[in-house]
Each structure stands twice: as structure tokens, then as C-alpha cells.
VEXZAMI-244909 format. One line per 10 residues: number of its first residue (from 1); their letters; for each residue x, y, z of C-alpha. Coordinates in nm, 4 decimals. Example, Ala and Ser with C-alpha at 12.3 -4.5 7.8 and 13.67 -1.06 7.14 Angstrom:
<sites>
1 = AS = 1.2300,-0.4500,0.7800 ~ 1.3670,-0.1060,0.7140
</sites>
This chain:
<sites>
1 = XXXXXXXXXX = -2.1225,-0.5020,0.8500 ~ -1.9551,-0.2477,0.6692 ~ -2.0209,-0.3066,0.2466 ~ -1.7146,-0.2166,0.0386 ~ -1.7064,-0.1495,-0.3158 ~ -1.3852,-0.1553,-0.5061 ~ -1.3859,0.1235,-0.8182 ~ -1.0117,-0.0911,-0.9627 ~ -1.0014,-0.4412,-1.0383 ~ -0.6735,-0.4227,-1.1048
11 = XXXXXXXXXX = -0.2851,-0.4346,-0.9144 ~ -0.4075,-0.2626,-0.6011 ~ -0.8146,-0.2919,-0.6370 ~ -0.8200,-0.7003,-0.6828 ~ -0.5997,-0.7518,-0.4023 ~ -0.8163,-0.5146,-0.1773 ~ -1.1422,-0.6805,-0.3021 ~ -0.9859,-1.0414,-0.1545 ~ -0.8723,-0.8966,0.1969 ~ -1.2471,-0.7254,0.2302
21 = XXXXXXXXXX = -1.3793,-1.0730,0.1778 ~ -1.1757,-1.2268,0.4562 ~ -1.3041,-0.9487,0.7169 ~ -1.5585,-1.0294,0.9744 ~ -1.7142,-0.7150,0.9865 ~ -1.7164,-0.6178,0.6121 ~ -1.9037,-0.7220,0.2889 ~ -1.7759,-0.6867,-0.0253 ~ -2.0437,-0.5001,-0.2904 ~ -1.8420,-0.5384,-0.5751
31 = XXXXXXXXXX = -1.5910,-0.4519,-0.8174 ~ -1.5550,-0.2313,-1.0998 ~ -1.4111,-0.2475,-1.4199 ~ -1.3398,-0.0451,-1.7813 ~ -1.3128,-0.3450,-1.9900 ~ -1.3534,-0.7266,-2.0141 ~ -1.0240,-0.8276,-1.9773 ~ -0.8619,-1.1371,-1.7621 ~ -0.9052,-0.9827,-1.4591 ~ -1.2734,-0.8975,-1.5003
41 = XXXXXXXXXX = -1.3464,-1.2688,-1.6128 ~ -1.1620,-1.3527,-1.2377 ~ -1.3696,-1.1615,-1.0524 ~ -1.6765,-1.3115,-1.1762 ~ -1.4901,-1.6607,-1.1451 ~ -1.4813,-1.5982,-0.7862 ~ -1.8730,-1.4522,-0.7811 ~ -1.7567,-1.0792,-0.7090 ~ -2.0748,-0.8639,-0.8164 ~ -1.8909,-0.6859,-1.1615
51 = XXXXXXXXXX = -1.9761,-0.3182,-1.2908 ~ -1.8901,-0.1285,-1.5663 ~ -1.6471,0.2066,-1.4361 ~ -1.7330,0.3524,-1.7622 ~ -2.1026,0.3119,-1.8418 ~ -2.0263,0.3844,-2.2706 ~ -1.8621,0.0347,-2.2212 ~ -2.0975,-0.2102,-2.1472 ~ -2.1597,-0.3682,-2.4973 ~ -1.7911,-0.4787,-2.4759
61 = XXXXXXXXXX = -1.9055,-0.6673,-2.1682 ~ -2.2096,-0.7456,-2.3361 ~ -1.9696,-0.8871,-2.6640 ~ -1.7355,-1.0605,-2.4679 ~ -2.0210,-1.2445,-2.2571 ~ -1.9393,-1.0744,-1.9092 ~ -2.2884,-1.0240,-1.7272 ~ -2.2664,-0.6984,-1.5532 ~ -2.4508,-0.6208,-1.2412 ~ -2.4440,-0.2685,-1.2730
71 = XXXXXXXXXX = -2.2529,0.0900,-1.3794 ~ -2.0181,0.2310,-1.1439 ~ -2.2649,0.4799,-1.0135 ~ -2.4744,0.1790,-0.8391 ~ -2.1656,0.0638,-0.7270 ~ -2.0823,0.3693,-0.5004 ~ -2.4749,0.3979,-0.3959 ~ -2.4691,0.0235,-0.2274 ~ -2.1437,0.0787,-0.0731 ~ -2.0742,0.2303,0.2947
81 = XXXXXXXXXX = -1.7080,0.3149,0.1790 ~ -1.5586,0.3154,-0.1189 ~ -1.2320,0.2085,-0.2279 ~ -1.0549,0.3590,-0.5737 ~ -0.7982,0.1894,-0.6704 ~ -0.7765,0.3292,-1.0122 ~ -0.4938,0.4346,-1.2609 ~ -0.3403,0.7954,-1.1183 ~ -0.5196,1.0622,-1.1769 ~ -0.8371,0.8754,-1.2170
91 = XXXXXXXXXX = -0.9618,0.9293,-0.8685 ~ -0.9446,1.2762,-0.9425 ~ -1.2006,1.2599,-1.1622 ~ -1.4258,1.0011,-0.9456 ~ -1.4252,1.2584,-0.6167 ~ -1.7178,1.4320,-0.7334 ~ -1.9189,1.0906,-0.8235 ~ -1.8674,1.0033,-0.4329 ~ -1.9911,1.3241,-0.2666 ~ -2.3016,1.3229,-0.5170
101 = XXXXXXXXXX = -2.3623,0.9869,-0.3556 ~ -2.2333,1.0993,0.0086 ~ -1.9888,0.8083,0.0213 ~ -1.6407,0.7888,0.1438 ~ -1.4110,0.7347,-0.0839 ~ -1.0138,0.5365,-0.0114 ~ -0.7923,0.6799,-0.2689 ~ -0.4405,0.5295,-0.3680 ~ -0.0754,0.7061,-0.3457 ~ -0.0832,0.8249,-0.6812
111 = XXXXXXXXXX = -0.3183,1.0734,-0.6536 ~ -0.2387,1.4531,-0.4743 ~ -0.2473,1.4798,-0.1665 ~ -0.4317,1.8267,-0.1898 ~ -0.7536,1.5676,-0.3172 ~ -0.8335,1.3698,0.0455 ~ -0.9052,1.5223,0.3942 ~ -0.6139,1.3060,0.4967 ~ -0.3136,1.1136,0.4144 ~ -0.3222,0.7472,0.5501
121 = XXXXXXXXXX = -0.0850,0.4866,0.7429 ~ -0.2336,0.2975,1.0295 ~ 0.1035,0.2454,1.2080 ~ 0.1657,0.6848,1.1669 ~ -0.2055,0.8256,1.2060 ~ -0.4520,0.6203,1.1930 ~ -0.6611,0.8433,1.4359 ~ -0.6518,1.1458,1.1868 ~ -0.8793,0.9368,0.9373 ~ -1.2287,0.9218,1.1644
131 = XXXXXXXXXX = -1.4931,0.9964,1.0350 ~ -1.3162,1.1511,0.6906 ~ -1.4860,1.1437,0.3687 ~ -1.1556,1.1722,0.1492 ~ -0.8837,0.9761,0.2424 ~ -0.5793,0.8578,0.0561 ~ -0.3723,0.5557,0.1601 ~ -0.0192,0.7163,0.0600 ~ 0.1966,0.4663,-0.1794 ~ 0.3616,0.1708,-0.1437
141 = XXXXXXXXXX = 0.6985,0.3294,-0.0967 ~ 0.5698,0.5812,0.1871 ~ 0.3592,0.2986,0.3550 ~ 0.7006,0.1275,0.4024 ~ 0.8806,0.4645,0.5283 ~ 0.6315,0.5407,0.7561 ~ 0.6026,0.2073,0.9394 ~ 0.9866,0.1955,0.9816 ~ 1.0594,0.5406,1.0958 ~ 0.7028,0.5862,1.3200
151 = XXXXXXXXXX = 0.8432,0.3810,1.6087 ~ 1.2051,0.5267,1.5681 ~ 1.0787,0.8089,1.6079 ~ 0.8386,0.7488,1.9165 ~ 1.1331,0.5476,2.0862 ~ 1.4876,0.7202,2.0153 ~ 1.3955,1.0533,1.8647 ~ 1.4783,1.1176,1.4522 ~ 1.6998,1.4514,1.4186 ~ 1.7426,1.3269,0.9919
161 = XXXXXXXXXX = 1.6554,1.0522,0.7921 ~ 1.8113,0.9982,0.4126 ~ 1.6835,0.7199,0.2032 ~ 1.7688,0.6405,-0.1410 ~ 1.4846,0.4374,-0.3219 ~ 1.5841,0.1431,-0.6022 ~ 1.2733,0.1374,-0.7726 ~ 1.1545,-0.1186,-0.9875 ~ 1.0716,-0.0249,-1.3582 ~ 0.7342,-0.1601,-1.3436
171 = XXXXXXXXXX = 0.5205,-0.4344,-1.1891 ~ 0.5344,-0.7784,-1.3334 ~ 0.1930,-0.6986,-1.5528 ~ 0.2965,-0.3752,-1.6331 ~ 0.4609,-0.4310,-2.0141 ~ 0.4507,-0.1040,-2.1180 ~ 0.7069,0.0057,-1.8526 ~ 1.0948,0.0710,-1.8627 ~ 1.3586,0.0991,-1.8490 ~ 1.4370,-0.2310,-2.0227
181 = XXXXXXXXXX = 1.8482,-0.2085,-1.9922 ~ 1.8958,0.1136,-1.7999 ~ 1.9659,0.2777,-1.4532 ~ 1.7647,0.6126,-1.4440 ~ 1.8101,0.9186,-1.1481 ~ 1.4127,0.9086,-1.0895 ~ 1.3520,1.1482,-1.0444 ~ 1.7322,1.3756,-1.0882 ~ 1.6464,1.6528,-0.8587 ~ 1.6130,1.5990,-0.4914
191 = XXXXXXXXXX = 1.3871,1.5082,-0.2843 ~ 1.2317,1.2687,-0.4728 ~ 0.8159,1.2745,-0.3783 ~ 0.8341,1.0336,-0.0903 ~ 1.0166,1.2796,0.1258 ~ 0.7268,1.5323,0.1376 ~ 0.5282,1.2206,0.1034 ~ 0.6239,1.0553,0.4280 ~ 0.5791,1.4470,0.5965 ~ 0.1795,1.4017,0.5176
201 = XXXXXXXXXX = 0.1986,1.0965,0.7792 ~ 0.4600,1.2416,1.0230 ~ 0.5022,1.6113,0.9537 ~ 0.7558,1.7019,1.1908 ~ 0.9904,1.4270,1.0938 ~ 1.3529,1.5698,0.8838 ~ 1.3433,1.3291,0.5784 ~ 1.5244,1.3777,0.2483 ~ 1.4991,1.1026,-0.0175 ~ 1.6367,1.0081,-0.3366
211 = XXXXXXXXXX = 1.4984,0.8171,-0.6216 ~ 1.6430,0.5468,-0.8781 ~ 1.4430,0.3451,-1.1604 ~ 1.6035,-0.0248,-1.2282 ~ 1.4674,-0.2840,-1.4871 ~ 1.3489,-0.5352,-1.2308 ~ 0.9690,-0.5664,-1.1557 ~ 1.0396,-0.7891,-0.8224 ~ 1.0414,-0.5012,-0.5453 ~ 1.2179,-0.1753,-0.3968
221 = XXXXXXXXXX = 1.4769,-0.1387,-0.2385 ~ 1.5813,0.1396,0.0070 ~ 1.8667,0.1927,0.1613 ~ 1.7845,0.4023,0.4791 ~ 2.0374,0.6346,0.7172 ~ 1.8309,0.7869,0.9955 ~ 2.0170,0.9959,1.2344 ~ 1.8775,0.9738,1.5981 ~ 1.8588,1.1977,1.9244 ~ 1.9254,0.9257,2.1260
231 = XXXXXXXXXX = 2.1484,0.7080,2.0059 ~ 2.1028,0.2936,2.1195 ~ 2.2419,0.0018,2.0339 ~ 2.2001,-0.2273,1.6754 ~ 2.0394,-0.4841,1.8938 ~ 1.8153,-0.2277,2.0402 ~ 1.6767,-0.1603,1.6796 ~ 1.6679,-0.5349,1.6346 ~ 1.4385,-0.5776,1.9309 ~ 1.2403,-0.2676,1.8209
241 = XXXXXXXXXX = 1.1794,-0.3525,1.5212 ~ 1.0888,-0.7060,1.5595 ~ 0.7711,-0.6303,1.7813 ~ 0.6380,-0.4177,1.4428 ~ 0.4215,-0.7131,1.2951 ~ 0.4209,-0.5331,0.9348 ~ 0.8371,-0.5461,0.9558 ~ 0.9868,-0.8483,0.8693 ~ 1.3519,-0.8656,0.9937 ~ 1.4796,-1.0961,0.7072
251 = XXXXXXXXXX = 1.7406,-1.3854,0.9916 ~ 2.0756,-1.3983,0.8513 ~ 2.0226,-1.7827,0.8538 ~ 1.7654,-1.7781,0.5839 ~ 2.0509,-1.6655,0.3339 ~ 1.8144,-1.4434,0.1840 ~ 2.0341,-1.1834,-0.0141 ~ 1.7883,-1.0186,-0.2336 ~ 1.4452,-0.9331,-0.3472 ~ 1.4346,-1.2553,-0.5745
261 = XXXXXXXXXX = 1.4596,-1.5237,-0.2848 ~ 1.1893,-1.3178,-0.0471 ~ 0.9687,-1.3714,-0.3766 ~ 1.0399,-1.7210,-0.3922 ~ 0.9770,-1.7194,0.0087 ~ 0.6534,-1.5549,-0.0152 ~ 0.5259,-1.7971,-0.2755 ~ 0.6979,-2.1179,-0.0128 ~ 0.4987,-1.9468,0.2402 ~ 0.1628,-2.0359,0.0189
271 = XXXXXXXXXX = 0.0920,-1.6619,0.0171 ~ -0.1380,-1.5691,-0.2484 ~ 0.0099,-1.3817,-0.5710 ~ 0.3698,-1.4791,-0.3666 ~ 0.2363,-1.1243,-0.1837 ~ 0.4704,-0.9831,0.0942 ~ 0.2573,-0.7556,0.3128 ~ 0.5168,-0.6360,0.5237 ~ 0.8508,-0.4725,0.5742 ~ 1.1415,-0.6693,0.4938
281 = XXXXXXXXXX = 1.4696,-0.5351,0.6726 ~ 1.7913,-0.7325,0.6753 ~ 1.8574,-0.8055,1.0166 ~ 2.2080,-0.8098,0.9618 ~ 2.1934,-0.4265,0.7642 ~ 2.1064,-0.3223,1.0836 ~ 2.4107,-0.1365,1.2099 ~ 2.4798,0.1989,1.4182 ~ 2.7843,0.4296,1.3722 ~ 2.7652,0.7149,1.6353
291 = XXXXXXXXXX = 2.3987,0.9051,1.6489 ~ 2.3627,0.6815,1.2868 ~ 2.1342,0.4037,1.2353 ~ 2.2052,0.2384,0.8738 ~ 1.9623,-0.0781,0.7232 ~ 1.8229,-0.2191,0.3738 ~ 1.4787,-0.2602,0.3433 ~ 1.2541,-0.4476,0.0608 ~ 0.9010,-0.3374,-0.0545 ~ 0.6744,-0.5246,-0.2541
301 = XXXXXXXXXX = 0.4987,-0.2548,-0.4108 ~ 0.1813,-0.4482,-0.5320 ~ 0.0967,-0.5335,-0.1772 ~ 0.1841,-0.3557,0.0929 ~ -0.0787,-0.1083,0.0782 ~ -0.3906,-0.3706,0.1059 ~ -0.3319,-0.4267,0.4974 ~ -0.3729,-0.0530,0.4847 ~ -0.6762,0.0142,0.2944 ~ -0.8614,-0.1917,0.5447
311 = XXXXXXXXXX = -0.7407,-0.0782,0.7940 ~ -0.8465,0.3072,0.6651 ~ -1.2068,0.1718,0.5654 ~ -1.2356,0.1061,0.9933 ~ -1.0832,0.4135,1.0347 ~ -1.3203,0.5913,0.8107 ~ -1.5991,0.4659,0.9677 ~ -1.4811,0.4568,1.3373 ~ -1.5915,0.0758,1.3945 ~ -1.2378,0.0088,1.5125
321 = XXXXXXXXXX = -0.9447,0.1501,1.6918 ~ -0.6042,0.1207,1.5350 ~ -0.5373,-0.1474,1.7851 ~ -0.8123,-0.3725,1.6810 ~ -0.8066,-0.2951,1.3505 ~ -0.4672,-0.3887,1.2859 ~ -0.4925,-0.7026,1.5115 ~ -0.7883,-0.7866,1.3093 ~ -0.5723,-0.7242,0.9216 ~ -0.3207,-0.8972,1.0763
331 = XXXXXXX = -0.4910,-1.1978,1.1754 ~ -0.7365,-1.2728,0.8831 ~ -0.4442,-1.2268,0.6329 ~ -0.1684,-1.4253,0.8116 ~ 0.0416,-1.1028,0.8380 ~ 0.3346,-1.2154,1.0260 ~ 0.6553,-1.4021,0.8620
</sites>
């Protein structure tokens, strides 16, 4: 059994912490938190072991009558791997609290990419992972890119691909974020980060991207124009596409026109938090004009990414090729719409 600790009970981390529970071959050690808030009182709720990330904080546990099992530091010495799923910038600051330790350590988009040994998707390079002791499963946004254009590439060839990104202002939790009645260039210069982003999975692919903030807090958006060396059919990509099991091509017949009504699906579905794991590309977006291929994807951006932690924490430890390992994801948490 592989034992996971989670530094990040929060978006990314508490998510994560569920999906290690439903593995068979992983055990989770326990989370980690800076304060007694709601989501430390759920973990506990659901008997997750509970540390303190910052050991100056335990009285407020102590106040608030949170039992702690331990600082962060035990944490990281009764885990195999370790995943971060702190605030940006915060895993920075952890790196040299998991090499004192010698543990692995998952890391989330928002950090540099200079931090980790290697960038992570399981569908672009899940190979390049083994054995790493830095590794950071790239963000939410890139996840998505890289599962749609990985197999484009493989089959037909990608001479250019051009996305523009609607971006939500925030995540439903996240108050503090804008805009609140505004459309913002985000950022105005060109390429936005997911570009070079998406190049740290699939380095030789052409990919320029472009970046707009919305007030929403549902999901992204992209619209996506990938010229390719070899050219097939819209039904081709249809065909293509559906044998990804982390794409979701969205039947015409649902009447599903937006991110709203794949929420509403999700939570119809009984999935938990109304979480959409995969893809979700309009079937009917899909369209080619010459060597173009043109579609509309979704992204829930608080989800996406847990499939792929897992799946990194096999890679990291080589118990599982990416074939197994992504069966395995798949099948404990009902990937598959």
C-alpha cells in the first residue's frame, strides 16, 4: 500500500484526500491544515488523521476543539508520497521540508515549473514521472489541453493549435475573487501561461493561447482551432475523441448549451461536489474547414486535476503503468459520462 498525505485541505487537497481513500493500493495518512475552519471540522467528520501545516497554530485548534494528530512535519515522515495542494507559491516554500524527510512531493499548477523534476499529465507523459521526487501536476486548464491535443497529435499530426481560454473569476468558495461585473484580457499580452504550459507536457507541439477572466465561478471555457498535418474528417475526431475516457463529448440530444446545465448534470449524475472529472467537448462544435479542426470545450477547474494526482502518486512510485493506473482512477471514481 502506498500511504498518502495531503499538505491542502482545501479546493484541490480535499478532493485528492477522497479519491486516495477509494484506491486499492493506497492509504490515506492524513491531511493538513493552517486553521480550524469548515473544512478542517470535515475532515475529522469523516475520521481523516488532521495536522497542523503551521505548527505556531495549534492553540487555534486547541481553542476551537479540533484534536490534532500531529504538525505537518509528521505528516510528510509517515507518508510514502506526498501531495501539496497548497495556495501558489506555498509549495515553494514546503520543497525543502520534503527532501529533509526524503519524500516525494505532488505539487499543483500554480507553482513554477523550474520547482519539480517534471511536469505531469498521465494521458501526455506519464512515463517521464518514475521514480521523480518533484513532480507537479500542471493546472486545471493545461490538464484539459493536454488530454485533447495528446491524441491529435499521435493520430493526425498538429502543425498549430490556438486556444482562447474564458476563465472563470474565481471558484464558487473563492469570495475574494473578481471581477464582479467585468470582462478582463487575462492576461493582455500573448501567450497567456498555458501555451508554454501545455509545451512542459508535449514540447514539440506549436500552441499559442489567449486568456479572458469572466464573473462566473461555474467552469472554463476554451474555444480551440488546431491546425493538422493530416487533415480527416469531423466524424473522425468524433470517433477519436470518444475512446478518450477523460473527454466527454457533450450528445447534441442532451441540449446541453453551457457550463450551467453540465453542473446541474454532474450533480443528476450523483457525483460528489456536482464534480466533472473530465473533458467536456460539444460534439456538435466539432467541425473541420480545410487542414482546420474547430471545437468548444468545458473545464471544471476544481476537479479535473484529482484523476491526475493519483495517477502521478503511481507514477512516482512505479507501482503502475499508465495503463493500469488510469484504468484503475477511472474505475474507482466512476470516470466515464
Amino acid at each position: 500500500m502506498i500511504t498518502v498525505g495531503v499538505n491542502g485541505y482545501g479546493t484541490i487537497g480535499k478532493r485528492v484526500a477522497d479519491a486516495v481513500t477509494q484506491q486499492p493500493d493506497m492509504e490515506l495518512a492524513g491531511v493538513a491544515k493552517t486553521r480550524p475552519n469548515f473544512e478542517a471540522e470535515t475532515a475529522v467528520r469523516k475520521g481523516y488523521p488532521l495536522y497542523a501545516a503551521v505548527e505556531e497554530r495549534v492553540e487555534l485548534f486547541e481553542e476551537a476543539g479540533i484534536d490534532l494528530t500531529g504538525s505537518v512535519t509528521d505528516l510528510v515522515e509517515e507518508s510514502d508520497v506526498i501531495v501539496d495542494a497548497c495556495p501558489s507559491g506555498i509549495g515553494a516554500e514546503n520543497r525543502s521540508m520534503y527532501e529533509s524527510h526524503d519524500t516525494p512531493a505532488l505539487y499543483q499548477g500554480g507553482e513554477d515549473a523550474d520547482l519539480v523534476d517534471v511536469s505531469f499529465n498521465a494521458r501526455g507523459n506519464y512515463s517521464a514521472a518514475a521514480g521523480a521526487s518533484h513532480v507537479r501536476v500542471v493546472s486545471c486548464n493545461t490538464t484539459g489541453l493536454s488530454r485533447l491535443l495528446a491524441p491529435l497529435e499521435e493520430r493526425y499530426g498538429v502543425e498549430k493549435a490556438r486556444v482562447t481560454l474564458v476563465r472563470r473569476g474565481g471558484d464558487p468558495g473563492q469570495t475574494s475573487r473578481g471581477p464582479i461585473n467585468d470582462i478582463l484580457p487575462n492576461p493582455i499580452t500573448i501567450p497567456s501561461h498555458h501555451g508554454p504550459d501545455v509545451n512542459t507536457i508535449l514540447p514539440d507541439l506549436d500552441i499559442d493561447t489567449l486568456g479572458m477572466k469572466v464573473p462566473a465561478t461555474l467552469m472554463h471555457t476554451h474555444s480551440v482551432n488546431v491546425t493538422l498535418e493530416s487533415p480527416p474528417t469531423a466524424d473522425d475526431v468524433r470517433e477519436l475523441l470518444a475512446d478518450e475516457s477523460r473527454i466527454f463529448l457533450v450528445p447534441e440530444s442532451m441540449a446541453i448549451d453551457g457550463a450551467g446545465k453540465l453542473k446541474e448534470f454532474a450533480h443528476d449524475a450523483d457525483r460528489p461536489r456536482g464534480d466533472i472529472w473530465e473533458n467536456c467537448v460539444w460534439e456538435e462544435s466539432i467541425s473541420i474547414e480545410d487542414d482546420d479542426l474547430y471545437l468548444f470545450e468545458a473545464i471544471h477547474q476544481e476537479s479535473d486535476v484529482v484523476p491526475e494526482n493519483i495517477d502521478a502518486i503511481r507514477a512516482v512510485t512505479e507501482t503502475a503503468d499508465a495503463t493500469e493506473s488510469t484504468t484503475t482512477t477511472n474505475e474507482t471514481l466512476g470516470i466515464g459520462l
